[in-house]
C-alpha positions in Angstrom: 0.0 0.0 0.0 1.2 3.6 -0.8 0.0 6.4 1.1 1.3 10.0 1.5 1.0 12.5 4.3 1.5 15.1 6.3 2.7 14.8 10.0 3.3 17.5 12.8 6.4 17.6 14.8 8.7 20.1 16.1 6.7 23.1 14.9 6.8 22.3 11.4 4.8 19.7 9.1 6.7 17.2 7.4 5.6 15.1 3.8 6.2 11.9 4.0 5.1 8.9 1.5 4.7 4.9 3.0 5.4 1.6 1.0 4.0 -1.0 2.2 2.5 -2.6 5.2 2.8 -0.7 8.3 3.3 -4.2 10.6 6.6 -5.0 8.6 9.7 -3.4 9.5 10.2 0.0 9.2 13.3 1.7 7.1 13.3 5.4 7.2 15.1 6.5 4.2 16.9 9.8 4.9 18.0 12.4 1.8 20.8 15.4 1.7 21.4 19.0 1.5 18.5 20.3 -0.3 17.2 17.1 -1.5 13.6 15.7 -1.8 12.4 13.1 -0.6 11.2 11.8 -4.1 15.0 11.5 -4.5 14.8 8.2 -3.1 14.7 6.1 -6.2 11.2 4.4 -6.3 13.2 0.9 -7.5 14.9 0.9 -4.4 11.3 2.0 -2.2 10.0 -0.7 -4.0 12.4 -3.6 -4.0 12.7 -2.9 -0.2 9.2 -3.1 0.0 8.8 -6.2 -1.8 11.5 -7.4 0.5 8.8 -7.2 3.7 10.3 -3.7 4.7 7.7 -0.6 5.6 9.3 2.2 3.3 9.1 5.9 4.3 10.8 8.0 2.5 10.2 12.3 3.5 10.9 16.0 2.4 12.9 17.3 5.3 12.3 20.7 6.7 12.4 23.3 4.1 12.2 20.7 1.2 9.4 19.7 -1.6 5.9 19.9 0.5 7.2 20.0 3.8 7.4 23.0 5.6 9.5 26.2 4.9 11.4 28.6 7.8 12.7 31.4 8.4 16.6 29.9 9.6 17.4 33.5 10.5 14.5 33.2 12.9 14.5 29.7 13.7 17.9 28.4 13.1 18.7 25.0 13.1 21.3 21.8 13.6 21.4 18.3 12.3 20.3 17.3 15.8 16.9 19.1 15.1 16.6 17.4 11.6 17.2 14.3 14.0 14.2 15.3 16.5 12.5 15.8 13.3 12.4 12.3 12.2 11.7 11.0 15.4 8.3 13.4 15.1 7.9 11.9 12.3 8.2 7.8 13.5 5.9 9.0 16.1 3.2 10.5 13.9 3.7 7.4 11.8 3.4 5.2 15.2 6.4 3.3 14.5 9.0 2.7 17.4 11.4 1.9 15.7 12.8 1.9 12.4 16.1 0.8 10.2 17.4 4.2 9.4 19.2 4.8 5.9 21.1 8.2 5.3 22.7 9.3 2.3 24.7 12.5 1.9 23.9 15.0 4.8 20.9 12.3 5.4 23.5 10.3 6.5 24.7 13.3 9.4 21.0 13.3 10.2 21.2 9.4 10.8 24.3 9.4 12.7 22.7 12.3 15.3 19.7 9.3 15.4 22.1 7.2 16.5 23.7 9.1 19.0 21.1 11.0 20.4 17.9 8.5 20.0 19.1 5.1 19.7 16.6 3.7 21.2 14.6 4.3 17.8 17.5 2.7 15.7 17.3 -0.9 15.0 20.3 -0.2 12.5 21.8 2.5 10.4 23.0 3.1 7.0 25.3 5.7 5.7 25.9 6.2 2.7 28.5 9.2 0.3 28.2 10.6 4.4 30.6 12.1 6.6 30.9 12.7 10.4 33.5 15.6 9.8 32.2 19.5 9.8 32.0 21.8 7.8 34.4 24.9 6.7 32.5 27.8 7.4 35.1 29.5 5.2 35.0 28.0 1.9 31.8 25.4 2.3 32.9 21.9 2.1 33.9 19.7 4.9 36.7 21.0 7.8 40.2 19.7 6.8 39.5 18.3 2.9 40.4 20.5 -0.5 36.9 20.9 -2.4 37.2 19.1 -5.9 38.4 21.7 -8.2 35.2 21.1 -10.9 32.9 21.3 -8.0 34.8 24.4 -7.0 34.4 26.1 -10.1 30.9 25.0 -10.6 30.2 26.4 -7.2 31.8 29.8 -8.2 30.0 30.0 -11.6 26.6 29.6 -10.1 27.7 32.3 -7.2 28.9 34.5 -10.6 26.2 33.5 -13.2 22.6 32.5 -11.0 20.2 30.8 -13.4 17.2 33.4 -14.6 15.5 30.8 -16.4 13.9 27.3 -15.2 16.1 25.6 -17.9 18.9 27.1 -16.7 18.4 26.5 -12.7 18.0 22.9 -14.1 21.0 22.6 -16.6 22.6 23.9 -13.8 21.8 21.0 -11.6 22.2 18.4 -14.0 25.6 19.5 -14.8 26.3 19.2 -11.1 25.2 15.6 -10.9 27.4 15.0 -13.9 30.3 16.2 -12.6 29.6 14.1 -9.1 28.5 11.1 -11.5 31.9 9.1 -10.6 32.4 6.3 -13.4 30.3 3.5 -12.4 27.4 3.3 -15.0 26.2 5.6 -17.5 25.2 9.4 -16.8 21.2 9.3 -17.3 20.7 12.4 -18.3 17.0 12.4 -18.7 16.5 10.9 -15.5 18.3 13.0 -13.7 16.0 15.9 -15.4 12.9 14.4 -14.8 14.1 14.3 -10.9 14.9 17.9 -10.9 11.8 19.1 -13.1 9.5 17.4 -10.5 11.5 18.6 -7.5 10.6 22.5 -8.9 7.3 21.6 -8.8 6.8 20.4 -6.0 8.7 23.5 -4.0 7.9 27.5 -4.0 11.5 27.6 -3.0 14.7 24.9 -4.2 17.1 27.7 -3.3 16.0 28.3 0.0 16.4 25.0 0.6 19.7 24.8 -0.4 20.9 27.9 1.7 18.9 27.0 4.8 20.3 23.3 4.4 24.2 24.7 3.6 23.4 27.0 7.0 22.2 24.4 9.2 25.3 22.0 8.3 27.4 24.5 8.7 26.1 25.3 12.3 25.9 21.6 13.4 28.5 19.9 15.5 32.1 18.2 14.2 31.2 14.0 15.2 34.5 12.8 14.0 35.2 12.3 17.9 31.5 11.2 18.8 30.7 8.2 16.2 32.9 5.7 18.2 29.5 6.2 21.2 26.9 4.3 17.9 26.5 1.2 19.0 23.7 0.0 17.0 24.5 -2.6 13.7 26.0 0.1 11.1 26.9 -0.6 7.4 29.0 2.2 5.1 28.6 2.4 1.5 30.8 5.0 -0.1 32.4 5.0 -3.3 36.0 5.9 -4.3 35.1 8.6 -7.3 33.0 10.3 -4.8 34.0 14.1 -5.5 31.8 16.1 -2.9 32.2 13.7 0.4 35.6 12.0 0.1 36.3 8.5 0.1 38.4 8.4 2.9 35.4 10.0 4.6 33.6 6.9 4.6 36.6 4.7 5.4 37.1 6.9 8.5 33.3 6.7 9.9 33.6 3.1 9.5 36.7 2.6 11.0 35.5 4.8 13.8 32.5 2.9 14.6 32.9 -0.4 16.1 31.9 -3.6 14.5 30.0 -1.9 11.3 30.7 -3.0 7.6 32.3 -1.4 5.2 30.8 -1.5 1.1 33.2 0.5 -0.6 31.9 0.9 -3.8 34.6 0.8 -7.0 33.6 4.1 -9.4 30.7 5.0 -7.6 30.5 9.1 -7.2 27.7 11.1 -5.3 24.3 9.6 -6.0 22.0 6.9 -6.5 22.2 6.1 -10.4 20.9 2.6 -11.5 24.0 1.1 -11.4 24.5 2.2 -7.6 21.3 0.6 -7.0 22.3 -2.3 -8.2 24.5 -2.4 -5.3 23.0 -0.7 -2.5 19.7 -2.5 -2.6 21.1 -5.8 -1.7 22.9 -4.8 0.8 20.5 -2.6 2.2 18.4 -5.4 2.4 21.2 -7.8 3.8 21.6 -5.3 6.2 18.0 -4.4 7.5 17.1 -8.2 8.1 
């Protein structure tokens, strides 16, 4: 069964969609900076569903249908974004759920872990990082930005999109340059992604800014991942360009007894060929 809705928590109202019947296990899938929740590849909502998991995948705060704030006024952390999906379990009445992160999702998941474990039966990370960020430059503390991703950066900061095409081509080129080399660049899929995402936001930029803000105001974890003790697996692949590979190796080295899935080629996202990959062993993982 596939349901969306809306659920209070924290002051704000968060989207979510279900797959799937409610009595099976829950996985709580968890998207980046200024990512919908749609993002979430339906093959992967679905397979896991098919694989007797209860799917919920949600816009965070300030992202596709859920609600939009004023940071200025009401800043926030990744621990908030954390409270937030525990509002959300609750609204949903699940106890507890197998959380799976990727990107800043993945920051979000490990402040689950740490701060509400109770709720975790296990975590996922995936292209994640427990490191902060540079408040000077944007990027992670301690690691050189990828010079494309640089320069795309500064050409957007130089040359903002006036036209819906262009704030599109503008994100497709991004997710090119991030691509890595496993699997072929989908253009059109990536496209149709961010064409639906603009419709179903009055603001993708704020989003973005409020997002970049928030990570930049949350804690460093590098020294507090060693406290997750629930069952933790890290995907990452070694072409990613925008959280380091030896990001991953690091989290997973810092937390005791998880897995490691380092993924040959695989960049920043969830192309069909990453799938391919992370499905099973998200599955593996969440039994």
């Amino acid at each position: 069964m596939l349901m969306e809705q809306k659920i209070d928590t924290n002051g704000v109202q968060l989207w979510c969609e279900t797959f799937g019947d409610p009595s099976d296990p829950a996985v709580l899938l968890v998207m980046g900076l200024g990512a919908q929740g749609i993002t979430w590849p339906e093959p992967l909502c679905k397979e896991l569903q098919e694989a007797g998991r209860y799917v919920i995948r949600y816009d965070n705060r300030d992202t596709g249908l859920s609600s939009v704030v004023d940071f200025d006024e009401r800043p926030y952390t990744m621990t908030d974004l954390a409270a937030d999906a525990v509002g959300l379990l609750d609204g949903l009445g699940v106890g507890t759920a197998h959380v799976v992160g990727a990107s800043m999702g993945g920051m979000i998941g490990q402040e689950l872990a740490l701060e509400h474990p109770e709720r975790l039966r296990t975590l996922t990370l995936i292209m994640s990082s427990a490191a902060a960020a540079d408040r000077s430059k944007g990027g992670f503390a301690g690691t050189e930005t990828d010079p494309e991703v640089a320069a795309w950066t500064e050409d957007l900061a130089t040359n903002p999109p006036t036209t819906v095409e262009g704030l599109v081509q503008t994100r497709i080129d991004l997710a090119r340059i991030v691509h890595g080399s496993l699997g072929d660049f989908d253009e059109e899929a990536v496209r149709k992604t961010v064409m639906t995402e603009l419709t179903r936001s009055s603001d993708v930029g704020r989003a973005m800014d409020n997002h970049t803000k928030a990570f930049a105001a949350s804690r460093d974890r590098t020294g507090l991942i060693s406290q997750i003790t629930v069952p933790t697996l890290v995907i990452h692949g070694t072409e990613d360009r925008l959280a380091p590979f030896a990001h991953g190796k690091a989290m997973a080295e810092a937390i005791e007894g998880s897995v490691f899935l380092p993924v040959e080629g695989m960049g920043h996202g969830l192309s069909a060929a990453v799938q391919d990959i992370v499905i099973p062993a998200v599955i593996a993982h969440t039994r």
